[in-house]
C-alpha positions as CSV (number, residue, x, y, z in Angstrom):
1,X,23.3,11.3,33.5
2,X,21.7,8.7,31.0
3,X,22.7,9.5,27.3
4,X,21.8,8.2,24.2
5,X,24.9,6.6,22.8
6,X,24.7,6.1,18.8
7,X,27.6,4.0,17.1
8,X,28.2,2.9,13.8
9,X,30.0,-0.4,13.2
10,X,30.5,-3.3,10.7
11,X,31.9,-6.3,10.3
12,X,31.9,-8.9,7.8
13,X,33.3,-12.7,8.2
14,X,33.4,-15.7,6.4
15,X,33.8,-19.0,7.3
16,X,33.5,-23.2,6.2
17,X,30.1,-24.2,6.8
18,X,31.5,-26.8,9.4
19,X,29.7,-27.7,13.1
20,X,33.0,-26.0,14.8
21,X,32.0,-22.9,13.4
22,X,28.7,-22.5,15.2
23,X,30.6,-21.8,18.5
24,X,33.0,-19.0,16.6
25,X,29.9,-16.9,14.9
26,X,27.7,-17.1,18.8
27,X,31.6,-15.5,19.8
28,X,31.6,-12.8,17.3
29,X,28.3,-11.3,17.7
30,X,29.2,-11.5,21.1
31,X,32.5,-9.6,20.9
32,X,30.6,-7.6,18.2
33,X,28.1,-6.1,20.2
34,X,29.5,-5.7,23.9
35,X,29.8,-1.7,23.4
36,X,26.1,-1.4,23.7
37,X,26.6,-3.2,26.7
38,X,23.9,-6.0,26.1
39,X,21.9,-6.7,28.9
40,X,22.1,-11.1,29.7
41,X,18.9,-11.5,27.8
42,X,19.8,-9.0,25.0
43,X,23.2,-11.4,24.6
44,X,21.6,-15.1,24.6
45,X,18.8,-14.2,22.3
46,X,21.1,-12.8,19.6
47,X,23.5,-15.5,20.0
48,X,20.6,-18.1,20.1
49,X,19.5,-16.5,16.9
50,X,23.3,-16.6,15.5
51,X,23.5,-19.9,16.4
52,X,20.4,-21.1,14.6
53,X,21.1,-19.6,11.5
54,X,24.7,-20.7,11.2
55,X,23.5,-23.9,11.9
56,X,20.7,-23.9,9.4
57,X,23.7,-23.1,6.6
58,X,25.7,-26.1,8.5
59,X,22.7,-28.5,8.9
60,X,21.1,-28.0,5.3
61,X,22.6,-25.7,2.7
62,X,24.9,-27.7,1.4
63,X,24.0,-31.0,1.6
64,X,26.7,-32.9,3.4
65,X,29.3,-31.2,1.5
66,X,31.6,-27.9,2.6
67,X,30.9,-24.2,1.6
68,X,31.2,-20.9,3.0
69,X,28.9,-19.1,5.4
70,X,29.3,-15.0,5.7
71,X,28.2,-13.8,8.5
72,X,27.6,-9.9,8.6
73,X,26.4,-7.5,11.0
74,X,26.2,-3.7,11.2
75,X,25.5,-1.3,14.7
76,X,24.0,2.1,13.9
77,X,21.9,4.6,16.6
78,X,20.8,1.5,18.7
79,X,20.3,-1.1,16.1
80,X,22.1,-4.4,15.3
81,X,21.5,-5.6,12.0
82,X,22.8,-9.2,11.3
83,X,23.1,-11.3,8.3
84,X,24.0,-15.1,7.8
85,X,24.1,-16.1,4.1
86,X,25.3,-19.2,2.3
87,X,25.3,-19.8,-1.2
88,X,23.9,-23.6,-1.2
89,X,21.2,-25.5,-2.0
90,X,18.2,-22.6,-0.9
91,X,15.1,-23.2,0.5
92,X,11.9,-24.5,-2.5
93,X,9.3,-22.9,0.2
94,X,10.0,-20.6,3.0
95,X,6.6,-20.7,4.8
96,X,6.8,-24.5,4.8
97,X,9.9,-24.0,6.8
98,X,9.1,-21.6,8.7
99,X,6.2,-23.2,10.7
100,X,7.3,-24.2,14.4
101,X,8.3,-28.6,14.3
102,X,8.9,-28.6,11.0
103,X,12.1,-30.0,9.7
104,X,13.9,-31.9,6.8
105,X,16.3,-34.1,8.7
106,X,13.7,-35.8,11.5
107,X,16.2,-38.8,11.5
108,X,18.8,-35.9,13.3
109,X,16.6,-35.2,15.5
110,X,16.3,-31.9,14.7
111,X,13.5,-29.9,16.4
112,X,12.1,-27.7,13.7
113,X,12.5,-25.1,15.6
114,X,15.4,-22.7,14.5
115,X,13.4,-19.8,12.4
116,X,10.8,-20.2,15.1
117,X,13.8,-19.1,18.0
118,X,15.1,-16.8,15.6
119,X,11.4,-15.0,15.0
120,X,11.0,-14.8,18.8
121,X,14.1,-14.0,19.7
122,X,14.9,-11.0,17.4
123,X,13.0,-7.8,16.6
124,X,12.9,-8.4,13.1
125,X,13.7,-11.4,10.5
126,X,13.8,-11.8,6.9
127,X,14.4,-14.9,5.1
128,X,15.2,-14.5,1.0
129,X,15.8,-18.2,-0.7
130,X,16.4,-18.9,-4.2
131,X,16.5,-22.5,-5.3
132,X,19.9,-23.6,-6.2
133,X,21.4,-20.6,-5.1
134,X,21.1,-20.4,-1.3
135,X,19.5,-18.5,1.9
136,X,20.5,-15.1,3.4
137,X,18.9,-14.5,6.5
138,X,18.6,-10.8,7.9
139,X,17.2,-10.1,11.8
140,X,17.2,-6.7,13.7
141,X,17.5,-6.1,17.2
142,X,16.8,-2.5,18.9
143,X,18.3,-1.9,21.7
144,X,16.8,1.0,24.2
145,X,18.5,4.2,23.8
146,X,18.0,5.0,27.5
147,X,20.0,2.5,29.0
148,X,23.6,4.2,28.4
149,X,25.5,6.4,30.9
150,X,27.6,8.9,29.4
151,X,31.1,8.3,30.8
């Protein structure tokens, strides 16, 4: 018989805003949200997203120096909510970043594309930026309540 299956979960990491760390946060989430048994697509869109957030704070936040990224991400009737935050350098103009190509560091050959992934990926995403103070990105992702099989 298919259920709905509701949960509530959290968790909250932090780590240094080092290229290592990419790999670790895409394992968390991962790890994180296998009870609503994710389908393949569900799984590499959010850790796509992940990924490009994390290494948005790796890439850019702090400016060649370390800090700290925290990563937090809460499950509640269906819904994964997911935060990446840093406390660097922030983003002057959000929209300017936003737009698909565009990027800061063309001589890294980055693609410009990270929000863009994130925006399609996810249900939901929120950038906040303050100058001098750093990003927190927030995304949702609803996952269908039909899916489960109570056990």
């Amino acid at each position: 018989m298919l259920k709905e299956k509701k949960m509530d979960n959290y968790i909250n990491v932090k780590f240094k805003s080092i290229a290592e760390n990419e790999s670790l946060s895409r394992m968390i989430i991962s790890g994180f949200i296998m009870p609503l048994n994710p389908t393949v697509d569900e799984l590499t869109d959010i850790k796509t997203s992940v990924s490009e957030a994390v290494t948005n704070c790796v890439v850019h936040a702090y400016e060649n120096n370390e800090g700290l990224i925290e990563m937090s991400a809460t499950l509640r009737d269906n819904i994964l909510e997911i935060e990446i935050k840093d406390t660097g350098v922030g983003i002057e103009d959000i929209n300017i970043v936003k737009k698909p190509l565009y990027t800061t560091k063309p001589e890294q050959e980055r693609s410009g594309m990270g929000f863009t992934i994130m925006e399609s990926f996810m249900d939901s995403l929120v950038v906040l930026s303050q100058k001098g103070k750093g990003t927190v990105v927030r995304m949702k992702k609803y996952f269908k309540e039909d899916k489960y099989i109570d056990e």
